[in-house]
N, C-alpha and C positions, 0 to 999 in steps of 0.2 A: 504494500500500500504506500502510494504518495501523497504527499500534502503540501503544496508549496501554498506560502503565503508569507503578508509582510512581515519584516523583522519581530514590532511592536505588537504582532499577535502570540510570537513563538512560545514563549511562556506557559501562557492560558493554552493554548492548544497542545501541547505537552503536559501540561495537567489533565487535562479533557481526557486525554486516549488512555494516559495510564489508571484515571480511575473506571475508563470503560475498560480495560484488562488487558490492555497493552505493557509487557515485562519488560521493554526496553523503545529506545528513539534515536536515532542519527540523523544528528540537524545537520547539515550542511549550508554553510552561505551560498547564495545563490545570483545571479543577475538575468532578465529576461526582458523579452519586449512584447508585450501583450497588446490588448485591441485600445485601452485609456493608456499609451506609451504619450510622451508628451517632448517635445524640442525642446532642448537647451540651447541657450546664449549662441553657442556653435553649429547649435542645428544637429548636436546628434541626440540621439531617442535616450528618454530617461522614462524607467517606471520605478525605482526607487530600490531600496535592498529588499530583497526576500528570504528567505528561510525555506529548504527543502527539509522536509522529513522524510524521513525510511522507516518505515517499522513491519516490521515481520512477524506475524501472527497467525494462527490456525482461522481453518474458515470461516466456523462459528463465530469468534469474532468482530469479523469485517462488520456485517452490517450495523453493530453495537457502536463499533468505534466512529465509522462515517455518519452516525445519528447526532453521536454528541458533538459533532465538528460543524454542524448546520451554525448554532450562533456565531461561531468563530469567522465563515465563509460566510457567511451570505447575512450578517448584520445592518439591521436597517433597509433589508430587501437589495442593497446595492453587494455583489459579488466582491469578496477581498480576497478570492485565492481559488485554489482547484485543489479538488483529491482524485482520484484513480487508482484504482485496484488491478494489480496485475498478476496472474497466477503465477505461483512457484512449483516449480514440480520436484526440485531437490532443494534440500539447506546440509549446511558442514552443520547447522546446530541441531542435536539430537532432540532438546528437548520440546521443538517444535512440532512432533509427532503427535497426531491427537489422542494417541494411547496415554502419553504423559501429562495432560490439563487434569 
């Protein structure tokens, strides 16, 4: 699962996932150019810092964790980030297994 969003959100949305049951997070800094990208002074495209997260979770999961992320993204009805969900068919971590939950 990903979640990119602005820096000023990462916090709160790191709290979010792990009380929906998310065992770990890897933020990564991030830059992009999205559809509200905006010109600077020189004319090249600014949308501000972002924040990528990674988090690797069993299935059951997902749709817990992408629930609690709605106020985080979409506050005040205006869009502040994306998530997407992408299958994993192997991990090196064992306890990923949903024998182990």
């Amino acid at each position: 699962m990903f979640v990119i969003i602005p820096d000023d959100r990462e916090e709160k949305a790191i709290s979010l996932v792990e009380e929906a049951g998310a065992t770990g997070v890897t933020a990564l800094s991030a830059r992009g150019v999205g559809q509200k990208s905006r010109r600077t002074f020189f004319g090249a495209r600014f949308v501000g810092a972002q924040t990528a997260l990674i988090i690797l979770v069993t299935e059951e999961k997902v749709e817990p964790i992408l629930s609690c992320l709605e106020g985080v993204l979409f506050e005040d009805g205006d869009p502040h980030g994306i998530s997407f969900v992408v299958p994993v068919e192997a991990s090196s971590v064992p306890l990923l297994s949903p024998e182990s939950d």
